[in-house]
N, C-alpha and C positions, 0 to 999 in steps of 0.2 A: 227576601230574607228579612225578620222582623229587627229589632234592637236587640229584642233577647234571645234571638237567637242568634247572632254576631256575639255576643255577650259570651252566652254557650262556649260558642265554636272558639273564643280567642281565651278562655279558659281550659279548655281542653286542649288546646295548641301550647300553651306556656304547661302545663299539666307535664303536657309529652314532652316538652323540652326539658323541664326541670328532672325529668325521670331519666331523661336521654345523658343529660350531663353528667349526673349523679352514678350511673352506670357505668360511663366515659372516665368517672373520675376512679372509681373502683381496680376498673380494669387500668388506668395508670400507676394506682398504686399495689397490683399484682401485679406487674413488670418489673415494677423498681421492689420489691422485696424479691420477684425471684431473682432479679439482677443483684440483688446485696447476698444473697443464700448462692448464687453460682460463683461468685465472689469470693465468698469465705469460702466454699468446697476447695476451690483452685488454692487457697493459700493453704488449707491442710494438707494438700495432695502433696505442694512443695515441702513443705516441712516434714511430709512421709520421706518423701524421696531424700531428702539432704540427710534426714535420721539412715537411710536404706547406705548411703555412696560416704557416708562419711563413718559409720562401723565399720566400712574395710578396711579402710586408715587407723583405726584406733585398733584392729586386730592384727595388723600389718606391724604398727607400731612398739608392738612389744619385745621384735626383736632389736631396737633399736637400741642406741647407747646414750647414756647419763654420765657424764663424768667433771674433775675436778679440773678445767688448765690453768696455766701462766697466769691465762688473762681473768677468768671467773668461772661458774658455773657453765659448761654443755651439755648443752639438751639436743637431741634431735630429736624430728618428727617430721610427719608428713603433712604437706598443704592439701586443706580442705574445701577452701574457695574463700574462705573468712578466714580461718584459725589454723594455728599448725598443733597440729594433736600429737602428744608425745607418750613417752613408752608408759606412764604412769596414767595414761589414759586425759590427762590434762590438756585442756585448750588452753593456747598460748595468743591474742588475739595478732592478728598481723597487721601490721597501718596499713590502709588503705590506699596512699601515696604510694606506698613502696611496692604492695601486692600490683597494683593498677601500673606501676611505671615499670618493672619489672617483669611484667606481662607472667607471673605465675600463674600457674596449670596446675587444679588437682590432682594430687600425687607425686607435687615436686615434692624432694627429699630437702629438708633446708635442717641450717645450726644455726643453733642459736644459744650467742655467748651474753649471759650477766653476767657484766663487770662487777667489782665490789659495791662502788657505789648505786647501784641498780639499775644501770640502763642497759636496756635491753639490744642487742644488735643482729639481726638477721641476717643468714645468707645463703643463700640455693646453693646446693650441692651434690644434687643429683636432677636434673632434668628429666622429667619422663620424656618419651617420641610421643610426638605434638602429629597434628594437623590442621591445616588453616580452612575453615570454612565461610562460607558469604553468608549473610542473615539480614533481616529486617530488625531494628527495633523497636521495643514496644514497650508497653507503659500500664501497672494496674496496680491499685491501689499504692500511689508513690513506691514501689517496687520496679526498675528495669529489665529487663529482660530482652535477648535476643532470638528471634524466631527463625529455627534454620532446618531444614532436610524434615520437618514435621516434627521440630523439636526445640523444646524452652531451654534456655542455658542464663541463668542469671549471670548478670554482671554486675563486676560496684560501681555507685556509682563516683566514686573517684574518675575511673573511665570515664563517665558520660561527663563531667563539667569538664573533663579535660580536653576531652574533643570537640565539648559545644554540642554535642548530639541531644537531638530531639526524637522525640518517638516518628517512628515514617523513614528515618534516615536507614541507610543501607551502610555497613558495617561489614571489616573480615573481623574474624575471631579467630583464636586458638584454643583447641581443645586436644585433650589426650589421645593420642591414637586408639592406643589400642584397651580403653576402657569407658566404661561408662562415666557421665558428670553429669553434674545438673548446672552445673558454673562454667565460665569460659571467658579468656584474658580478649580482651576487644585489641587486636592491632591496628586498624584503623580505619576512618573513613571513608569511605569509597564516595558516595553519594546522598547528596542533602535531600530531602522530600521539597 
């Protein structure tokens, strides 16, 4: 083989590499956009779903009662895994301490009294029938979630610092018996990954 054809052949060779890479780099950056496009599908579908389980509650809600006591304004309304939605169709947000330590369930029935000076005081007063489930949790776009029976159930994360939970860790929940949710109160740890 002469010089120039060594010469040739190791031009041709970086040719194909350079074309090799460049192809390599393409089809990296076709994963990682359909990974960012399956990504956002997934947070729309959530945001379907929580629009779909949380008009129950705000239809539910309008037989509820408004009224004036002792203490201040009552409102009731039902727990929707964030907010308690009351007869005016109103989202009332709920702390996240207290949703989380409290272990509410959507479609608890909770009152809630403003006192004069405005603060707000929540308190469950109807319990829906619960049941405990086992799940993985998991983790996507800083959003948590529990993965159980082939089903997402967002939790806050109040929950997750409070338990120390990391995604991989194995969790019970509670969720409503006998209706549908996209959210579910974490009772506790079972097992760390």
């Amino acid at each position: 083989m002469t010089k120039s054809d060594t010469k040739m052949k190791n031009k041709e060779e970086k040719k194909a590499l350079k074309e090799a890479e460049e192809d390599n780099r393409e089809k990296t950056l076709d994963i990682d956009a359909a990974r960012k496009y399956l990504e956002e599908i997934e947070e729309n579908i959530e945001k379907i779903k929580h629009l779909i389980f949380s008009s129950q509650y705000s239809e539910r809600s309008q037989k509820l009662n408004t009224y004036e006591g002792k203490e201040g304004k009552i409102v009731e309304g039902f727990f929707d895994g964030e907010n308690m939605i009351a007869r005016d169709n109103k989202k009332y947000p709920i702390p996240p301490n207290y949703a989380s330590k409290s272990k509410l369930v959507t479609g608890d029935l909770l009152k809630l009294t403003i006192t004069p000076d405005g603060t707000f005081l929540f308190k469950q007063i109807g319990p829906v029938d619960r049941k405990k489930i086992i799940g993985e949790v998991k983790e996507s776009s800083g959003r948590y979630y529990v993965d159980s029976e082939n089903k997402k159930y967002n939790v806050l994360f109040a929950s997750i610092t409070y338990f120390k939970i990391k995604p991989g860790d194995k969790v019970t929940i509670v969720v409503p018996k006998d209706e549908e949710s996209d959210w579910a109160a974490i009772e506790n740890l079972i097992e760390r990954k």
